[in-house]
C-alpha atoms as a printed R data frame, in Angstrom:
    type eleno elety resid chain resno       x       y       z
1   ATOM     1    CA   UNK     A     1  95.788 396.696 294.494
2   ATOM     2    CA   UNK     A     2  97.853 395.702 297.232
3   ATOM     3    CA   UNK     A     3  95.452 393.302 298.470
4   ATOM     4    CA   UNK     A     4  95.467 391.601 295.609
5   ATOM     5    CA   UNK     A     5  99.137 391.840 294.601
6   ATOM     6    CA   UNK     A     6  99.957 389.760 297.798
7   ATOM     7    CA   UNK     A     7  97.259 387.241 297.423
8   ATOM     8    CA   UNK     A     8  97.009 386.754 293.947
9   ATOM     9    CA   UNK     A     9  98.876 383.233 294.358
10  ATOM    10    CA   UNK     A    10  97.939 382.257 297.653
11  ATOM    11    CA   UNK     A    11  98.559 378.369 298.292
12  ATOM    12    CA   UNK     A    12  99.478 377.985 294.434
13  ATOM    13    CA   UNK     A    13  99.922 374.493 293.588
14  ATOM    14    CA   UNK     A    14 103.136 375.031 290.943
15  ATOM    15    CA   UNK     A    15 100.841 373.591 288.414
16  ATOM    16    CA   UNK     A    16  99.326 375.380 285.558
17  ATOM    17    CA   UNK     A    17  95.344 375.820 285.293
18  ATOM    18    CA   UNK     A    18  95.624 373.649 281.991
19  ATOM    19    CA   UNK     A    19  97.044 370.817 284.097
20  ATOM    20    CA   UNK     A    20  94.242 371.347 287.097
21  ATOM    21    CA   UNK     A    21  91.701 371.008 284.767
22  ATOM    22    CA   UNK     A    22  93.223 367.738 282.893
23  ATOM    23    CA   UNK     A    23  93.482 366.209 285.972
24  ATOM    24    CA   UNK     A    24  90.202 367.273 287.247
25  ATOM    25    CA   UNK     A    25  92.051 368.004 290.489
26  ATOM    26    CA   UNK     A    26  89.396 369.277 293.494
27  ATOM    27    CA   UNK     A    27  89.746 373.133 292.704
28  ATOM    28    CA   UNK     A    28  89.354 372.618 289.308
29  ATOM    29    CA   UNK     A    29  86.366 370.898 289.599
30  ATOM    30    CA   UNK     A    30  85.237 373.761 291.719
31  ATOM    31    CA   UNK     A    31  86.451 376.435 289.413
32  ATOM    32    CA   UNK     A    32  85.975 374.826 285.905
33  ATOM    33    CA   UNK     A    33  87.100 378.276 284.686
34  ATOM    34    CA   UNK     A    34  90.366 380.121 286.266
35  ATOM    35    CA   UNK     A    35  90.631 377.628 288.366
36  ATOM    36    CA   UNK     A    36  93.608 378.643 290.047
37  ATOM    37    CA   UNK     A    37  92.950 382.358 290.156
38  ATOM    38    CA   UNK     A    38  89.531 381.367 291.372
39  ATOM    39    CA   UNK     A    39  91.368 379.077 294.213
40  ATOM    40    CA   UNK     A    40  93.351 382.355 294.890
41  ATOM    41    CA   UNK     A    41  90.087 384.417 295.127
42  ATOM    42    CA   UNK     A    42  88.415 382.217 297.465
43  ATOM    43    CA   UNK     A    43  91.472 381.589 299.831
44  ATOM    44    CA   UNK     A    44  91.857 385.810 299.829
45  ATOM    45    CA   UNK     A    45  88.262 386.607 301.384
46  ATOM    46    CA   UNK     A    46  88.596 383.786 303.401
47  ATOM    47    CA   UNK     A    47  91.745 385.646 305.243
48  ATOM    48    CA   UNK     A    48  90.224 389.083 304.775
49  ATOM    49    CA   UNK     A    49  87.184 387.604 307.526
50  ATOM    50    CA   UNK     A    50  89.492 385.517 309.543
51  ATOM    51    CA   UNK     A    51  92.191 388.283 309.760
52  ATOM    52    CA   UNK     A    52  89.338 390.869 310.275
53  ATOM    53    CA   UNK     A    53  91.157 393.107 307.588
54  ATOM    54    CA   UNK     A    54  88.160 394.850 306.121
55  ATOM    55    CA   UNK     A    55  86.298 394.556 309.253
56  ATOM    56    CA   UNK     A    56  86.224 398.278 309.870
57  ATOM    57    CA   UNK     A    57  84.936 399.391 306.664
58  ATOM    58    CA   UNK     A    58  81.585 399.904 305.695
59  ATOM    59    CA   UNK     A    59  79.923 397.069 303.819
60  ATOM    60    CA   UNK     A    60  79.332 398.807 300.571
61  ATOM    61    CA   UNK     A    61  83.089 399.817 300.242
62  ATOM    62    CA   UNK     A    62  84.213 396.039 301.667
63  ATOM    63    CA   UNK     A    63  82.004 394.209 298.926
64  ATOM    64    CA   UNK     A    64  83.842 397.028 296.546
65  ATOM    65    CA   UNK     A    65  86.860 395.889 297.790
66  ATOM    66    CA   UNK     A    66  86.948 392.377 297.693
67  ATOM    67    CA   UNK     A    67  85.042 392.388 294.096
68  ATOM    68    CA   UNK     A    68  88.188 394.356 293.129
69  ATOM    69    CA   UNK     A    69  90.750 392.234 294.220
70  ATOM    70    CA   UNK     A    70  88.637 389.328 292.421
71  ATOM    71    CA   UNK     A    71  88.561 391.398 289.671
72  ATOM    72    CA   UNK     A    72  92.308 391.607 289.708
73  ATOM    73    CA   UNK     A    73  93.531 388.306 290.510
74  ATOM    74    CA   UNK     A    74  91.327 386.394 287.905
75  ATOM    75    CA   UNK     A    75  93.265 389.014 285.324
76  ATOM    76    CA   UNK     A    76  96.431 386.987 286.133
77  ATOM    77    CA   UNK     A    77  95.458 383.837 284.384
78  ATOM    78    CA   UNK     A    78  97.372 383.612 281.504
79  ATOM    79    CA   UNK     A    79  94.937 381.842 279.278
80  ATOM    80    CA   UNK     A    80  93.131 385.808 279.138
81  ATOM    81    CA   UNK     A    81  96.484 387.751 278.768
82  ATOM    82    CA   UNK     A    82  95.665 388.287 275.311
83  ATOM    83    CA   UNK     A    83  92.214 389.638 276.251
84  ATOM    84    CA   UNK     A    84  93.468 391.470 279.074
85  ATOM    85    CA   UNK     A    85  96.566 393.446 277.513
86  ATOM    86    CA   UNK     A    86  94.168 393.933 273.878
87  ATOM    87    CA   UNK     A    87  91.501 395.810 276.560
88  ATOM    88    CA   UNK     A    88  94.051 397.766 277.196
89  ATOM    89    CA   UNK     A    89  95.688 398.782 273.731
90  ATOM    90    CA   UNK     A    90  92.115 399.241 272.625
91  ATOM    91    CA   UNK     A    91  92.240 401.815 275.818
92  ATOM    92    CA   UNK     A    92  95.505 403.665 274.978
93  ATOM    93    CA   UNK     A    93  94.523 403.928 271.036
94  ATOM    94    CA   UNK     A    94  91.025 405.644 271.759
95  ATOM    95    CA   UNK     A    95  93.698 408.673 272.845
96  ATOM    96    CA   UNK     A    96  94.852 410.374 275.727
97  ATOM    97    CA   UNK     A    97  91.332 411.594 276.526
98  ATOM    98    CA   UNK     A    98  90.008 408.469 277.217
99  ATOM    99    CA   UNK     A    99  93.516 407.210 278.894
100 ATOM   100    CA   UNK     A   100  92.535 410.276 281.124
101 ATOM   101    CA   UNK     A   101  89.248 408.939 281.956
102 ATOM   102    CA   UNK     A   102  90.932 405.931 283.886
103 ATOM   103    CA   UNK     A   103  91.409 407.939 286.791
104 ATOM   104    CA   UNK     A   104  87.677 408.056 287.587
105 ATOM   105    CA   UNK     A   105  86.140 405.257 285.302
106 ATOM   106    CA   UNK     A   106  85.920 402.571 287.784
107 ATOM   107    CA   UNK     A   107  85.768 400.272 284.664
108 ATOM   108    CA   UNK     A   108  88.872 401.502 283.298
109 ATOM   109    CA   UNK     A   109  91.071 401.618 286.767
110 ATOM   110    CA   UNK     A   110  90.381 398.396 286.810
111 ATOM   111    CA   UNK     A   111  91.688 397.703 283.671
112 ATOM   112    CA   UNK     A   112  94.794 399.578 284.209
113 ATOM   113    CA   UNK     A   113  95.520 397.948 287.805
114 ATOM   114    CA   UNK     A   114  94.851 394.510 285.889
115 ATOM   115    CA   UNK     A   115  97.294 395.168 283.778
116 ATOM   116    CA   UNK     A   116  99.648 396.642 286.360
117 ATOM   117    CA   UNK     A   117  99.507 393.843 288.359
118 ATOM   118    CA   UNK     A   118  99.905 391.419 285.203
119 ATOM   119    CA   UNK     A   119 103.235 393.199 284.471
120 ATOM   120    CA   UNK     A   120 104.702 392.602 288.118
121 ATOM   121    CA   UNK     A   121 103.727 389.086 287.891
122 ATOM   122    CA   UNK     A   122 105.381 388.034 284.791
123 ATOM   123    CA   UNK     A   123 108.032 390.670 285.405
124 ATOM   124    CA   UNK     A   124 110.975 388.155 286.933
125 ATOM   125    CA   UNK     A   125 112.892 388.660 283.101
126 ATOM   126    CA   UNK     A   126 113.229 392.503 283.912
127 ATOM   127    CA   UNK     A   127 115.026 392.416 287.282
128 ATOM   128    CA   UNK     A   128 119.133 391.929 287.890
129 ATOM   129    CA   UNK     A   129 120.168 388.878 285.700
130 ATOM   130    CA   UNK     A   130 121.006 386.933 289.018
131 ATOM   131    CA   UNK     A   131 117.503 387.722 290.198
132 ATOM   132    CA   UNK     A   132 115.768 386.496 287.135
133 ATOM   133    CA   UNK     A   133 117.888 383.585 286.696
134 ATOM   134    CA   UNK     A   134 117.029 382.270 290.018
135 ATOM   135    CA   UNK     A   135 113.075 383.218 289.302
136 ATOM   136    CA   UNK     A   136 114.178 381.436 285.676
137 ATOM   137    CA   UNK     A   137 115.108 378.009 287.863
138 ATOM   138    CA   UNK     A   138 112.195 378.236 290.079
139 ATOM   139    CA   UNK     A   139 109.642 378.534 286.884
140 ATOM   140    CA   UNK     A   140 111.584 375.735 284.842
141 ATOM   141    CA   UNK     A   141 111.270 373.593 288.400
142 ATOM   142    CA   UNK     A   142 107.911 373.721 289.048
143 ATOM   143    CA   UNK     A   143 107.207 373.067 284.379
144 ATOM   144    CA   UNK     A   144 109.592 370.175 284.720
145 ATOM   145    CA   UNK     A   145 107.415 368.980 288.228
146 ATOM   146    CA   UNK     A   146 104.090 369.525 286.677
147 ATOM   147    CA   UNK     A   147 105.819 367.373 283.362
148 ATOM   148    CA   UNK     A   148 106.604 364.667 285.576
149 ATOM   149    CA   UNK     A   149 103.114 364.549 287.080
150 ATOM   150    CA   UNK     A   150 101.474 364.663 283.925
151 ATOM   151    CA   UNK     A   151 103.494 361.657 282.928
152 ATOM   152    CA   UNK     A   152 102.262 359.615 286.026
C-alpha cells in the first residue's frame, strides 16, 4: 500500500486519460486502456529494480508485490470509480461476515486497499479549507491547461 500510494502518479502529465487517448499521445498508444495509471505502473517497477527496493525479497513475494501495487494504482483511474467503489458496497452489503473475510481474502484486501487508496487520492475536499483550496487551484490549473491544449 505504501508503495503504491507514493507512486500511483509518478511523472503524471496534468492531463486526464480521456485527453491521452484523444490525442493519441505516446503512453496512450502504449496503454490504450488506463493509460495513465498504466504509465504510473510501468515507471513504479522500473524504480523498484533501479532503486533495488525489492531486491532482498524472495521472488514469489516481489512478483506479489509489484502485482499489488499494479493492482492498486490502475484502481485510481477514475473512468472505473464506479466499478471500483460498487465492488465494494456489494462487499459491505454481503454483511459483516464477509467484511471479516477481507483480512485474509487476498481478493478482498485488495479491494479494500483499492478503495483506501482511492479515498486519499480524491480526498483534497476533506482537509483544512486553506489546504483544499490550494489543492482546488492546482486541479482547476492543470483542467484549464489540458482545455487549452485540447483547443490547439
Amino acid at each position: 500500500m505504501f508503495l503504491a500510494t507514493t507512486c500511483h502518479d509518478l511523472d503524471h502529465p496534468g492531463n486526464s486519460n480521456n485527453f491521452e487517448i484523444h490525442e493519441q499521445t505516446p503512453v496512450a498508444q502504449k496503454f490504450p486502456d488506463s493509460p495513465l495509471e498504466n504509465h504510473h505502473v510501468e515507471l513504479a517497477c522500473r524504480l523498484f529494480d533501479e532503486l533495488g527496493l525489492l531486491a532482498d525479497i524472495d521472488e514469489t513475494s516481489r512478483i506479489s508485490i509489484r502485482h499489488g501495487v499494479a493492482q492498486l494504482i490502475l484502481a485510481t483511474d477514475m473512468a472505473k470509480h464506479g466499478a471500483v467503489t460498487g465492488r465494494l458496497q456489494d462487499l459491505n452489503s454481503s454483511g459483516k461476515a464477509a467484511v471479516a473475510e477481507a483480512k485474509t481474502d487476498h481478493n478482498k484486501k485488495i479491494l479494500v486497499l483499492q478503495n483506501v487508496l482511492k479515498c486519499a487520492d480524491i480526498s483534497n475536499q476533506c482537509r483544512v479549507l486553506a489546504c483544499a483550496k490550494f489543492w482546488n487551484e492546482c486541479v482547476y490549473s492543470e483542467f484549464y491547461a489540458e482545455g487549452d491544449n485540447d483547443k490547439k
